[in-house]
C-alpha positions in Angstrom: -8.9 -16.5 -2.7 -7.6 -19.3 -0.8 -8.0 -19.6 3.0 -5.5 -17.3 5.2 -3.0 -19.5 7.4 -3.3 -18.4 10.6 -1.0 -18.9 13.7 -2.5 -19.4 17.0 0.8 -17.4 18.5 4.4 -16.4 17.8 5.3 -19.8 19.9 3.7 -21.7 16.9 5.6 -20.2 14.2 8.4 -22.9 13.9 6.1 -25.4 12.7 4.9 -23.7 9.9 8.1 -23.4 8.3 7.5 -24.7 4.7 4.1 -24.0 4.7 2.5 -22.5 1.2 0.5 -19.2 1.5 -2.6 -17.8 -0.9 -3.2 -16.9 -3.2 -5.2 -13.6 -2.4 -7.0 -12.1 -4.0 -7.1 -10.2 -7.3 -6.3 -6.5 -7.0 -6.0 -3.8 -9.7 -3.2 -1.7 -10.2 -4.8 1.2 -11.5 -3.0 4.3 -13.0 -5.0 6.5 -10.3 -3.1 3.8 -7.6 -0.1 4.9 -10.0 -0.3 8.3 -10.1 -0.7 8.7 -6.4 2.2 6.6 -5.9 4.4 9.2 -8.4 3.1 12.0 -6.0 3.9 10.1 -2.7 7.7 9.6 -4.0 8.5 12.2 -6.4 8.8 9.7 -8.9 6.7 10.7 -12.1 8.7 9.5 -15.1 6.6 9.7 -17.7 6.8 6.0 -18.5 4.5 5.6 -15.0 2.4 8.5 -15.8 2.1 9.8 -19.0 -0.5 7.7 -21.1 -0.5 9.3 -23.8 3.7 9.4 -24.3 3.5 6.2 -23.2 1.4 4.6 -25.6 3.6 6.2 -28.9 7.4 5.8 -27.1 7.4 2.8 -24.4 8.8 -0.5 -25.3 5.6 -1.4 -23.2 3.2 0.4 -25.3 1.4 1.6 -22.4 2.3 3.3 -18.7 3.4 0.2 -16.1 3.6 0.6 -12.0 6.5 1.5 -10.1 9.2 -1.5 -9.1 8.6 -0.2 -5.2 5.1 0.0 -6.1 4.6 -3.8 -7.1 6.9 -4.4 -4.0 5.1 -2.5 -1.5 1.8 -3.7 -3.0 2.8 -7.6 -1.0 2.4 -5.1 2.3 -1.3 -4.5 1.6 -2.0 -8.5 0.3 0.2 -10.6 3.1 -2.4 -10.1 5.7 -5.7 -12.0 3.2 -2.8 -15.0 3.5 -1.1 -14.6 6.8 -1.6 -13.6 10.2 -0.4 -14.1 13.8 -3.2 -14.3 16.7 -1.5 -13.2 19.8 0.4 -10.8 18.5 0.5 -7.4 19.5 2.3 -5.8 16.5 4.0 -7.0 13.6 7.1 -4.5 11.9 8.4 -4.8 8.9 12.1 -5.8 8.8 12.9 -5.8 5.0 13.5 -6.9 2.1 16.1 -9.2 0.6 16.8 -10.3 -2.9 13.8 -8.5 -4.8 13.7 -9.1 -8.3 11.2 -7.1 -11.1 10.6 -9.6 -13.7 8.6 -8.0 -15.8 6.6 -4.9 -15.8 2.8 -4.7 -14.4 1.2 -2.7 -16.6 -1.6 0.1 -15.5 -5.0 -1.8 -14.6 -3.5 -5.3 -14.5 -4.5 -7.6 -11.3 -2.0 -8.8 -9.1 -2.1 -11.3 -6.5 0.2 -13.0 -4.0 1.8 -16.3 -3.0 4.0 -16.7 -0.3 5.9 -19.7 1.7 6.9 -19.6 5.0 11.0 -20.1 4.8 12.4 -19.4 7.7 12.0 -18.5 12.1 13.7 -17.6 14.2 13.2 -16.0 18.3 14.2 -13.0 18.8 14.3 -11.3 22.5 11.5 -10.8 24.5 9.2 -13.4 23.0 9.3 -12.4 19.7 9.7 -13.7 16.5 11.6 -12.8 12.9 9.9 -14.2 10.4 10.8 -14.8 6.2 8.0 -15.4 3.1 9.4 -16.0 0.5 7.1 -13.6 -1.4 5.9 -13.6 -5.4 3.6 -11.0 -6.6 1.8 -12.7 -10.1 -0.1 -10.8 -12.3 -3.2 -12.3 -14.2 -1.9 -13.8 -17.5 1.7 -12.9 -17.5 4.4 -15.8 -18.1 5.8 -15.7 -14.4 5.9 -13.9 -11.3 6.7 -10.0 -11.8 8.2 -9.9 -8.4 10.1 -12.3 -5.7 11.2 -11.0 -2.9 12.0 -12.2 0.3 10.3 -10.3 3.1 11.8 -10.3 6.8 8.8 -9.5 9.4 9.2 -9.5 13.0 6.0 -10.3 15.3 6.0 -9.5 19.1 4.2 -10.8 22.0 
């Protein structure tokens, strides 16, 4: 894991534009993580799911997590490679341009990388923040996901 970039305050954030994040560290998609994702959204296609259908019909040969999954997985890393001191609360914005490039299959370990692309002050002291986002799972080709993520830090 590399060493978490850390702003002193939201005033700072300007000068990090550009700046690389992580990696974090490794963590394991599990089918259990999988299967109580399918639970929390209703979403329990069987190529998420079933292991056993999986293995005889997929193209993948095996079960593979959720596209919103992988996404929201970047949620629980960011912090191991970013954070704002004096900062009261941090929300979520969005997301822009999210691509799934190819699948993370059940028990794979992901990890995320990050660069600082953009800030910009928002009222009352805050700032809105994009990272360029890519979630890379050990020994695949490329990133499975890039995303940009819109954060917005307050005072």
């Amino acid at each position: 894991m590399s060493k978490t970039v850390v702003a002193p305050n939201i005033s700072s954030l300007p000068d990090l534009v550009g700046t690389a994040l992580g990696p974090s560290s490794w963590l394991t998609v599990s089918q259990s993580r999988i299967d109580d994702f399918a639970r929390a959204t209703g979403d329990d296609q069987w190529i998420h799911v079933d292991v056993e259908r999986a293995k005889r019909e997929s193209p993948f040969g095996q079960t593979i997590a959720h596209g919103y999954l992988t996404v929201s997985l970047a949620s629980t890393l960011l912090p191991e490679i970013f954070r704002v001191e004096e900062c009261s609360h941090v929300i979520n914005y969005g997301v822009e341009k999210v691509r799934l490039k190819e699948p993370v299959y059940a028990d794979s370990r992901m990890r995320l990388t990050g660069e600082i692309s953009s800030v910009r002050k928002v009222s009352g002291g805050a700032a809105r923040i994009v990272i360029s986002l890519a979630c890379e799972v050990e020994g695949a080709r490329r990133a499975v996901c890039t995303a940009k993520g819109i954060y917005i830090y307050f005072p």
